[in-house]
MIFIVEX-925556 format. One record per residue (C-alpha): residue in one letter; x, y, z. Coordinates in pm, whole numbers. Last residue first. Layout:
<nodes>
[node "A", [X, Y, Z]]
...
</nodes>
This chain:
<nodes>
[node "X", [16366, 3022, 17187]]
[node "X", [16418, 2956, 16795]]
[node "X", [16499, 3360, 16802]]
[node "X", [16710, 3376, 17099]]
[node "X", [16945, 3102, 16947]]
[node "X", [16980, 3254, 16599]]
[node "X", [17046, 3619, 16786]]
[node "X", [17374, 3424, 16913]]
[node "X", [17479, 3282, 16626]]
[node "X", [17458, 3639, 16480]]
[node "X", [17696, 3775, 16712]]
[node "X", [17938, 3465, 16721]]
[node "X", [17968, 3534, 16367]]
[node "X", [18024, 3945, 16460]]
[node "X", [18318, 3820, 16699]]
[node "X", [18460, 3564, 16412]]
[node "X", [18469, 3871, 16166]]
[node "X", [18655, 4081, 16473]]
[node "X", [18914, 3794, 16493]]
[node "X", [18998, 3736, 16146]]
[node "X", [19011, 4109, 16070]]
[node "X", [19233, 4151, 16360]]
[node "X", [19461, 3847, 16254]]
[node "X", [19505, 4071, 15888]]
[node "X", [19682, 4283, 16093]]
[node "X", [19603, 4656, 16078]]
[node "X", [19823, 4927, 16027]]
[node "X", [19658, 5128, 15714]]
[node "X", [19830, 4956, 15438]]
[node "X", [19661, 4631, 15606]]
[node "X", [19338, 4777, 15647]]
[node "X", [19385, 4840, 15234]]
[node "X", [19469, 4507, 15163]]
[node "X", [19221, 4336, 15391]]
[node "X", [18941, 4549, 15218]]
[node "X", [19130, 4453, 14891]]
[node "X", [19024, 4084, 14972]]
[node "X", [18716, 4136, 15070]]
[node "X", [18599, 4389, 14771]]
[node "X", [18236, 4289, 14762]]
[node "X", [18307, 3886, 14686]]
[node "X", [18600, 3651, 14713]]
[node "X", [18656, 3292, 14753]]
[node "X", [18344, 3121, 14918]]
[node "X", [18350, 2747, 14929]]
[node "X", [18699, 2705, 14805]]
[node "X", [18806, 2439, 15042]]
[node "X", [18999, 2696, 15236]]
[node "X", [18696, 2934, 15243]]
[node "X", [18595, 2618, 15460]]
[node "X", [18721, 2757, 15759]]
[node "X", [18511, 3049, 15736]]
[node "X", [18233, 2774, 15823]]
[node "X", [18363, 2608, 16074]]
[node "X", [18436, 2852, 16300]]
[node "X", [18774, 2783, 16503]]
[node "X", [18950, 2988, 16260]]
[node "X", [19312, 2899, 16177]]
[node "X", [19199, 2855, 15811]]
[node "X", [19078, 3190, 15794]]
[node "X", [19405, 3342, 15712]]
[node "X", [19223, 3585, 15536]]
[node "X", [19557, 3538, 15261]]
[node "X", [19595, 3828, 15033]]
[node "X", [19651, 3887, 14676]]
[node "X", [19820, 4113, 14418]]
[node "X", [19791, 4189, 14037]]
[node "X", [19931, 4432, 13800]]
[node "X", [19773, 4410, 13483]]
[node "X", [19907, 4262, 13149]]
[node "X", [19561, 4170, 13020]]
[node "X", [19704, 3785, 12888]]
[node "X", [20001, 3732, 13115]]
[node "X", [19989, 3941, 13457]]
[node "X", [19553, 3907, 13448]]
[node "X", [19451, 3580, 13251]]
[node "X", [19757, 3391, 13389]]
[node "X", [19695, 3434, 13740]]
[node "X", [19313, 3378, 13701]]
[node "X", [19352, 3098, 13541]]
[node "X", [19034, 2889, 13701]]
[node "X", [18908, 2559, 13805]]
[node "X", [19265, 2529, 13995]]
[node "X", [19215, 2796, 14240]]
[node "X", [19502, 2909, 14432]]
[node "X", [19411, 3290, 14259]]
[node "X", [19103, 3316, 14345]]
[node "X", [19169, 3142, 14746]]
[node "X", [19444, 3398, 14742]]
[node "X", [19230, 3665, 14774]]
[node "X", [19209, 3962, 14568]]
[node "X", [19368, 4249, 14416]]
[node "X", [19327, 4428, 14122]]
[node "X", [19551, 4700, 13988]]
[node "X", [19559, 5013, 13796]]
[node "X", [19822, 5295, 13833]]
[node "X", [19840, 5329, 13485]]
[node "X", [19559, 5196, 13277]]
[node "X", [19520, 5490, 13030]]
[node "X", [19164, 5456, 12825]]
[node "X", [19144, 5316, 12472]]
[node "X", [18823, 5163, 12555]]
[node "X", [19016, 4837, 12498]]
[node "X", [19176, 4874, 12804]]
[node "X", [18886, 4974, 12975]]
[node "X", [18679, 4675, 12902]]
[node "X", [18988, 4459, 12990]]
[node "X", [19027, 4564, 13325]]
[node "X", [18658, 4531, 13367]]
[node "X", [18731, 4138, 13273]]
[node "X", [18955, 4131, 13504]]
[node "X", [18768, 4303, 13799]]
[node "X", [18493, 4002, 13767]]
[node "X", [18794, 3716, 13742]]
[node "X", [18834, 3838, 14089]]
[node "X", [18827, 4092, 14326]]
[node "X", [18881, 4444, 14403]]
[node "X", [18999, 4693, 14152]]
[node "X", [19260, 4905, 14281]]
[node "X", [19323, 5243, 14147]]
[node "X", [19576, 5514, 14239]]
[node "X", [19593, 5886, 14153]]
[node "X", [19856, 5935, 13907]]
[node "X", [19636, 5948, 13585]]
[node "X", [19477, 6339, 13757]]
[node "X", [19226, 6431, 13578]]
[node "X", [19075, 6149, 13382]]
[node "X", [19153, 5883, 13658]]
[node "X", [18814, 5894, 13829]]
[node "X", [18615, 5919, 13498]]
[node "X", [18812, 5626, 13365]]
[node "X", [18774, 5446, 13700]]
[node "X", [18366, 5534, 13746]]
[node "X", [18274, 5411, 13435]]
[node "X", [18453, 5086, 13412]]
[node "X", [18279, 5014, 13749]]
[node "X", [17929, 5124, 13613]]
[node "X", [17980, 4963, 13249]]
[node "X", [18062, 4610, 13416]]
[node "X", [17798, 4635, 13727]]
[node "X", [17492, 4648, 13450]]
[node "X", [17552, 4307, 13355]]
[node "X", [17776, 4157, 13063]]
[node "X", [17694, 3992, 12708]]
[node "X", [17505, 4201, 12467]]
[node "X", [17534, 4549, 12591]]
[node "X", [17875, 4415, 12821]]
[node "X", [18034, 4352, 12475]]
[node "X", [17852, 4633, 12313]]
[node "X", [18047, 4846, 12568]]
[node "X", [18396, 4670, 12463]]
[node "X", [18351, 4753, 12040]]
[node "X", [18704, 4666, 11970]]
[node "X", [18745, 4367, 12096]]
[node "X", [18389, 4281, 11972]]
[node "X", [18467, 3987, 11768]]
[node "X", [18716, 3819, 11982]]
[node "X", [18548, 3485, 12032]]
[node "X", [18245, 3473, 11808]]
[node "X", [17905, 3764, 11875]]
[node "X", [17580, 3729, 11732]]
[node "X", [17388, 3760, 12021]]
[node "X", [17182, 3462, 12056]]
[node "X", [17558, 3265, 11947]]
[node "X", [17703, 3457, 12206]]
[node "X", [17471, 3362, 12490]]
[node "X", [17416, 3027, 12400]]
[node "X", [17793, 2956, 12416]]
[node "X", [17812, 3170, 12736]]
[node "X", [17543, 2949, 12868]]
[node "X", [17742, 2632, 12779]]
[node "X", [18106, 2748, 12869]]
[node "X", [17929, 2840, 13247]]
[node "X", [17764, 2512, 13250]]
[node "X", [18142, 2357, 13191]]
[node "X", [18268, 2546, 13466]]
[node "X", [18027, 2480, 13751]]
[node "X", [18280, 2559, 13998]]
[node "X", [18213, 2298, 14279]]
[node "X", [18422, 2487, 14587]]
[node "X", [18137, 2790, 14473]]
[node "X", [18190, 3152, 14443]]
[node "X", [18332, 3048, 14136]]
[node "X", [18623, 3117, 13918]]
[node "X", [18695, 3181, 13547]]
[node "X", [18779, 2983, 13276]]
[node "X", [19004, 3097, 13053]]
[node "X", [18987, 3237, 12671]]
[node "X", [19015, 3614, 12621]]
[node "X", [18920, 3761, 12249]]
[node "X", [18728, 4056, 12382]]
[node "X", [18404, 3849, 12321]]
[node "X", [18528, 3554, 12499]]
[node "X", [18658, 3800, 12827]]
[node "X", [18239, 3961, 12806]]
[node "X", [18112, 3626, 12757]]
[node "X", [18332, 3498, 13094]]
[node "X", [18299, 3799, 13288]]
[node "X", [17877, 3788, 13214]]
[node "X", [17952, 3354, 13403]]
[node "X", [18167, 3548, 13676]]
[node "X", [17884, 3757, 13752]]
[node "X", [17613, 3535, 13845]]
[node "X", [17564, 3691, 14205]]
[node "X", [17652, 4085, 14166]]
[node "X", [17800, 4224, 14426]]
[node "X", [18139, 4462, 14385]]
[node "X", [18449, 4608, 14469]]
[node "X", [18642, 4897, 14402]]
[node "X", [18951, 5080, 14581]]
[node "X", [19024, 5446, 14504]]
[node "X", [19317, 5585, 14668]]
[node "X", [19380, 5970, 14689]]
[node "X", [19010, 6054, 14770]]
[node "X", [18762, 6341, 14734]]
[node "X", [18915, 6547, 14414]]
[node "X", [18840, 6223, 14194]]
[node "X", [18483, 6220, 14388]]
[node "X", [18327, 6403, 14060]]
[node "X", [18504, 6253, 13796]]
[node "X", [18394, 5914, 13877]]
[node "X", [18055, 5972, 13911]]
[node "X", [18057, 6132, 13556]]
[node "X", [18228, 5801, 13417]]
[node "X", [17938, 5625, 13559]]
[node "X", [17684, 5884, 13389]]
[node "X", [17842, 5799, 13095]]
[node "X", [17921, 5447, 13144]]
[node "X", [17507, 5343, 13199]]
[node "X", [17430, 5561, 12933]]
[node "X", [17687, 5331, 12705]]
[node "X", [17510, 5022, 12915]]
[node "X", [17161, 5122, 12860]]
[node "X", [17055, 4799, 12670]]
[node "X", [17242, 4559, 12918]]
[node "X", [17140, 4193, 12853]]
[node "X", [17058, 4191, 12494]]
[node "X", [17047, 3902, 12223]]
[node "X", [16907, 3672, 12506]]
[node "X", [17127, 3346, 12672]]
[node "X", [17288, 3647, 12905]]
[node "X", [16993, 3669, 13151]]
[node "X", [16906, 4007, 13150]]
[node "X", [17095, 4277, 13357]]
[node "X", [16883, 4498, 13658]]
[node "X", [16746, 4760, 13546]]
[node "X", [16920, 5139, 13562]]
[node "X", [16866, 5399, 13776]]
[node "X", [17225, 5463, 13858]]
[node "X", [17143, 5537, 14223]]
[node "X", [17392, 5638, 14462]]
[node "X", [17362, 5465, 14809]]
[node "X", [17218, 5504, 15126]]
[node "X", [17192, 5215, 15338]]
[node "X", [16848, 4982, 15362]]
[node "X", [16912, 4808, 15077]]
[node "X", [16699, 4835, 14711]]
[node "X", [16533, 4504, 14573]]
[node "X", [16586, 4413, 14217]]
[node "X", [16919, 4583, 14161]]
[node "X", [17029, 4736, 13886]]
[node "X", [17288, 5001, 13941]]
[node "X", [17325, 5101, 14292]]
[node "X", [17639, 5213, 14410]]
[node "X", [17783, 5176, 14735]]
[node "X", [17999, 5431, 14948]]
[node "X", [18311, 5377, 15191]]
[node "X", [18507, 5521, 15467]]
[node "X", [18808, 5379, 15606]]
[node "X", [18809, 5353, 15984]]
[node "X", [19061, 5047, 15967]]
[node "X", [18908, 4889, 16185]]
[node "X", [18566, 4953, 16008]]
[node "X", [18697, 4879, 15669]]
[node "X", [18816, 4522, 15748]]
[node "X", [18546, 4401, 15933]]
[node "X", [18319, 4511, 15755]]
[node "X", [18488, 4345, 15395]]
[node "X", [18516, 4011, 15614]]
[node "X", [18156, 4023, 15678]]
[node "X", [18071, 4144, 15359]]
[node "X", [18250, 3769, 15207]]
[node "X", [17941, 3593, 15327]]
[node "X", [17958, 3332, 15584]]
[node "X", [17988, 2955, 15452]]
[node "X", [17648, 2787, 15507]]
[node "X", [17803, 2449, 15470]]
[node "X", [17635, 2346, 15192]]
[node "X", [17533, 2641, 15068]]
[node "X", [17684, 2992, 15040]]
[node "X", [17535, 3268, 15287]]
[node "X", [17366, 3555, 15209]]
[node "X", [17244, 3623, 15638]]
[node "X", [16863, 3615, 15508]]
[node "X", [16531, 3790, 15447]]
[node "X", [16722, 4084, 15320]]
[node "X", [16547, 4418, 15444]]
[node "X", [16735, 4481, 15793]]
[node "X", [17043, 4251, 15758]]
[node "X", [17351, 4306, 16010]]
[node "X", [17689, 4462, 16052]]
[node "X", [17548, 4823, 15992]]
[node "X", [17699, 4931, 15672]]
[node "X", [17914, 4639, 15524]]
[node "X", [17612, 4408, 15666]]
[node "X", [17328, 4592, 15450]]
[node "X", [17554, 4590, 15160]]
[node "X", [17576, 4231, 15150]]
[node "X", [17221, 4190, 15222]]
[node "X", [17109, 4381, 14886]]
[node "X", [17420, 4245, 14701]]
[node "X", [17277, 3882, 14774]]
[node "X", [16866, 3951, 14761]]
[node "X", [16874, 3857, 14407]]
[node "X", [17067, 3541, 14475]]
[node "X", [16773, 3429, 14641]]
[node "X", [16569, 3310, 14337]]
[node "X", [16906, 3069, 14252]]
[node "X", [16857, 2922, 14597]]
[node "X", [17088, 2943, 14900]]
[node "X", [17293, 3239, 14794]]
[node "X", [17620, 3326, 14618]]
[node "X", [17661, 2959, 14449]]
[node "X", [17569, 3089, 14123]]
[node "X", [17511, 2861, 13775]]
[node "X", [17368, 2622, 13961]]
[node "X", [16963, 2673, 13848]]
[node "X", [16988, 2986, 13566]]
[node "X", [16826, 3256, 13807]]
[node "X", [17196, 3392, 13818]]
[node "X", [17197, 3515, 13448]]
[node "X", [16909, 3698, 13537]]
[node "X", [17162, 3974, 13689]]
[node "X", [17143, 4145, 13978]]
[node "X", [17346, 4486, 14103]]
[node "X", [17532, 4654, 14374]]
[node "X", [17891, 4839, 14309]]
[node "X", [18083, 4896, 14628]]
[node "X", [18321, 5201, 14660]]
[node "X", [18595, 5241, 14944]]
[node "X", [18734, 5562, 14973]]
[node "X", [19150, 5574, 15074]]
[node "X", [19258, 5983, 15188]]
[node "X", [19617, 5964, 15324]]
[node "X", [19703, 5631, 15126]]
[node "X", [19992, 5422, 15257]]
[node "X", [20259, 5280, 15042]]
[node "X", [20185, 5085, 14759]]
[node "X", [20459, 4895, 14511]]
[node "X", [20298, 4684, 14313]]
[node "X", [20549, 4536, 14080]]
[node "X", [20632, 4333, 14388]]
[node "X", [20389, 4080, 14324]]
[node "X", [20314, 3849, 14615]]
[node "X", [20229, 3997, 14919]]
[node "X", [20371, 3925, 15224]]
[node "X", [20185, 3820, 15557]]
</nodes>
């Protein structure tokens, strides 16, 4: 497998960390506005079982496998796993607003979780939020060589939306959903600037009271955490994880002011193949970022439901696609990933059967 933007030109890292920021938003209570969980109530437990699978490979305190609906698609923490255990790459999560706290250890930000976005306010703290983020950052900048960031947070691609509008970005963005509810998404992030104050553009140079008004408590902690990261040393390497999420924390710290050499995102293809969205033309055209993708490959599964990440079911989510990246920088095929996320499937299949016997 190639990848597809030679402007990135990575070799591999000696000493790569893994970070995963975990948080909720009330945004994703709004009835099919996320598609990261079975019912809009669930969607809290999302990052909590994601995070529970990247550490052990199974759930302990979420009350179900987060899986996307119809076709119970598997969660993207399966392929991130997968990924970062074959590769032997170690990792870390962050919490910073989450309803229910995982069973794996994390680093708190002690923070609430976001508000939905239709209210004046959604992120009160997020300037403290940054700080302390931004502290974080600074602190395991002498740990690792090659910082790679993803995230949980069902709902977040409608907060990357306001927070894009209010920077002065138009585009849709994508879905964790085949059906991306786009013009729902326009709607609440109409109701959400106009409770707030804010018009297309108006806060492009005020980003933080963009995610204060319009974002989730994710936004300030990932933005936080690069700038404080690349404060010492610019050369060190950053790749931001995902989707239309990671662009839209591109663009928070590029209008912060703050250097964005040697920052990239990378995802999957099924973000960047999907038509609902622009995600290709939002990041190399619009934010100027360097951007790469991978292919899962999980169309030559024999499980059903990883083969419907083709039909844009599930398309990205805690750093899957840069988890293939980085395995692949480190030696491994993305064919292993396939195969060891299909062996941990036929795992939980498996305890499904015991447990109806």
């Amino acid at each position: 497998m190639e990848t597809s933007d030679s402007s990135i030109n990575v070799s591999k890292p000696n000493n790569p960390l893994f970070l995963c920021v975990l948080s909720n938003t009330k945004t994703s209570h709004i009835e099919k506005i996320s598609g990261a969980g079975k019912t809009a109530e669930l969607t809290d437990y999302t990052p909590v079982g994601d995070a529970e699978i990247v550490e052990t490979g199974d759930i302990i305190t979420a009350p179900i496998l987060p899986m996307t609906p119809p076709y119970d698609t598997p969660t993207p923490s399966l392929t991130t796993r997968a990924a970062l255990k074959l590769a032997d790459i170690p990792h870390m999560f962050i919490n910073s607003g989450l309803n229910f706290t995982p069973e794996v250890p994390f680093v708190d930000m002690k923070t609430s979780p976001g508000e939905d976005i239709r209210e004046p306010v959604t992120v009160p703290d997020a300037k403290d939020i940054f700080e302390r983020a931004y502290k974080i950052g600074k602190k395991i900048q002498t740990k690792t060589d090659f910082l790679m960031i993803g995230e949980s947070i069902a709902g977040g691609t409608t907060t990357a939306m306001a927070v894009l509008n209010a920077l002065g970005y138009d585009g849709n963005v994508s879905s964790s959903s085949s059906l991306n509810p786009v013009e729902l998404k326009t709607e609440v992030v109409k109701e959400g600037m106009d409770a707030s104050g804010v018009t297309f553009g108006s806060l492009r140079d005020n980003p933080i009271h963009a995610i204060k008004t319009l974002g989730d408590p994710m936004m300030p902690t990932v933005a936080g955490v690069v700038t404080g990261f690349k404060e010492s040393n610019n050369a060190s390497r950053v790749v931001l994880a995902g989707g239309t999420q990671m662009a839209a924390i591109f663009s928070v710290i590029k209008h912060l002011g703050y250097n964005t050499d040697n920052i990239s995102i990378v995802t999957t293809q099924y973000v960047v193949n999907d038509k609902t969205a622009n995600f290709e033309k939002l990041t190399t055209e619009m934010l100027g970022v360097p951007m790469d993708f991978v292919d899962p490959e999980y169309g030559k599964s024999s499980h059903p439901g990883l083969r419907r990440y083709e039909a844009g079911d599930v398309k990205e989510g805690v750093g899957a696609g840069g988890a293939i990246y980085l395995a692949r920088l480190m030696g491994i095929p993305v064919d292993d990933v396939r195969k060891e996320v299909e062996r941990m499937l036929e795992i939980f299949a498996s305890k499904k059967i015991q447990e109806q016997v």
